[in-house]
VOVOVO-824792 format. One line per field, with one value per residue: residue number from 1; x, y, z of N, C-alpha, C, O in turn. Coordinates in pm, whole numbers, plus 50000, padded with zeros to 5 digits. Layout:
<rs>
num = (NUM,...)
n_x = (X,...)
n_y = (Y,...)
n_z = (Z,...)
ca_x = (X,...)
ca_y = (Y,...)
ca_z = (Z,...)
c_x = (X,...)
c_y = (Y,...)
c_z = (Z,...)
o_x = (X,...)
o_y = (Y,...)
o_z = (Z,...)
</rs>
This chain:
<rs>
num = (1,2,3,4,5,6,7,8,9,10,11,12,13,14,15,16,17,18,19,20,21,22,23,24,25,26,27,28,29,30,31,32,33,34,35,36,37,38,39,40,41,42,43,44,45,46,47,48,49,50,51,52,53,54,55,56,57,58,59)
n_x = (41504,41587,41817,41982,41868,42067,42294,42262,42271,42505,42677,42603,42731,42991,43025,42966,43206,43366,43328,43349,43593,43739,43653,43759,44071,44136,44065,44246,44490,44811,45101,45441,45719,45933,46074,45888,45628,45547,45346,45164,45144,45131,44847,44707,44812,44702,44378,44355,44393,44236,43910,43664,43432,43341,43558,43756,43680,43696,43946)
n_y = (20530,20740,20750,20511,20616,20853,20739,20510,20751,20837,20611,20627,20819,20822,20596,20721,20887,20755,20618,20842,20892,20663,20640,20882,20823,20585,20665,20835,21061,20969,21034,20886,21035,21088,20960,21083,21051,20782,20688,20792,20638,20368,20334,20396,20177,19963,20046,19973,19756,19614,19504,19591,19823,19737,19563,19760,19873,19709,19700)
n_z = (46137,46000,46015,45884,45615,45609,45636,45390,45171,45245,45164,44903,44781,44853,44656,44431,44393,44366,44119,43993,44001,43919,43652,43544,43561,43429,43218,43136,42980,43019,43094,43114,43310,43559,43849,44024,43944,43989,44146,44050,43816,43889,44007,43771,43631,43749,43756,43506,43429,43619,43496,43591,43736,44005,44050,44103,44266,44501,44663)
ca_x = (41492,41596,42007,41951,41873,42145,42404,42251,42318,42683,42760,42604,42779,43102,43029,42936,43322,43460,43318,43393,43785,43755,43667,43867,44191,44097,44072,44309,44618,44886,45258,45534,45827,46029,46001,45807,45489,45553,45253,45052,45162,45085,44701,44686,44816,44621,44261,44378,44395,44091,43775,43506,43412,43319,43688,43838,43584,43718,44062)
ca_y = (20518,20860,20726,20456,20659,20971,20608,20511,20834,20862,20527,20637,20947,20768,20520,20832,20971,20634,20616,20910,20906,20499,20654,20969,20750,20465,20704,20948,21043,20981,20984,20859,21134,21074,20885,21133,21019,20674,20609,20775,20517,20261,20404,20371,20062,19912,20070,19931,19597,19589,19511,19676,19922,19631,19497,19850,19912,19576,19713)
ca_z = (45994,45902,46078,45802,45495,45598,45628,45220,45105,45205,45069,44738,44795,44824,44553,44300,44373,44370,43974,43869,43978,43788,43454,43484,43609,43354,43025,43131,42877,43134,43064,43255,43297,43643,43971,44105,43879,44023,44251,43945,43710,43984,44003,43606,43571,43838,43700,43354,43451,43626,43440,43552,43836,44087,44077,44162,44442,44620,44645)
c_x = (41569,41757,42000,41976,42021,42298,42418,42313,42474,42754,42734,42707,42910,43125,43015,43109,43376,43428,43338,43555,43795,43780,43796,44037,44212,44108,44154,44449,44744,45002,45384,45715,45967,45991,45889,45656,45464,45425,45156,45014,45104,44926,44657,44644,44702,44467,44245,44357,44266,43966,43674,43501,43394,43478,43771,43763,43628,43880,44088)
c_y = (20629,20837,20606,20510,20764,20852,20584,20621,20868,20747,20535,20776,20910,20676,20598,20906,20831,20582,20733,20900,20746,20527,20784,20930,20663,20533,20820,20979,21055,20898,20968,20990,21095,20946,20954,21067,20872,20590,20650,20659,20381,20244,20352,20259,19940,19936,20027,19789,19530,19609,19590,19741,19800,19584,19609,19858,19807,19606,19746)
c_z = (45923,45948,45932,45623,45446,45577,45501,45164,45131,45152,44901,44687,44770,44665,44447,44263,44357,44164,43875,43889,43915,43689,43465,43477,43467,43195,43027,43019,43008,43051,43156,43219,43415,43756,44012,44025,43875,44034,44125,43839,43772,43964,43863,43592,43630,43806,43569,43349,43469,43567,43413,43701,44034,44167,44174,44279,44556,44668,44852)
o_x = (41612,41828,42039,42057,42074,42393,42527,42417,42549,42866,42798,42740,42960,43218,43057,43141,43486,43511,43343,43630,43898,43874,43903,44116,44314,44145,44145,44503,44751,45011,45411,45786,46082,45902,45788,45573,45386,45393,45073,44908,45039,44883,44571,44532,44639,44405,44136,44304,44205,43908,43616,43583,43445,43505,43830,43815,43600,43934,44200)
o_y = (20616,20928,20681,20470,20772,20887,20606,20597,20917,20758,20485,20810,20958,20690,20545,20959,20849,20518,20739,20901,20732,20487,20778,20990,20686,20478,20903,20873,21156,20792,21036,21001,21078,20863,20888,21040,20823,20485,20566,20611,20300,20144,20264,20216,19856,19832,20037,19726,19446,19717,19637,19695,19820,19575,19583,19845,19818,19507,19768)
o_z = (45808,45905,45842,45540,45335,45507,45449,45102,45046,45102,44808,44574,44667,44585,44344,44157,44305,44101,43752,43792,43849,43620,43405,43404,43403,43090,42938,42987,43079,42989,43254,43119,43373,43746,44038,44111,43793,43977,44089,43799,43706,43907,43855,43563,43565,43829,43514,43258,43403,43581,43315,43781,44144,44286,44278,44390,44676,44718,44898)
</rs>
């Protein structure tokens, strides 16, 4: 039981960092400058699109 609960808590554990980098990604002021800020823009656009927290988590 107690392999069980220590299993829950790292998927809430995961799921707690997986919502906060959503919103901070999702409302961030992000500007595009070179290639190098490519894969960021990618990240953006891609959390912009998607709806709601559910959608990004299926990725």
């Amino acid at each position: 039981m107690l392999h069980v609960r220590a299993l829950n808590q790292n998927i809430d554990d995961t799921r707690t960092d997986m919502f906060k980098d959503y919103l901070t990604t999702k409302f961030s002021d992000f500007h595009y400058h070179n290639m190098a800020d490519y894969d960021k823009l990618k990240k953006v656009l891609d959390v912009r699109r998607k709806r709601n927290l559910a959608m990004y988590a299926r990725i």
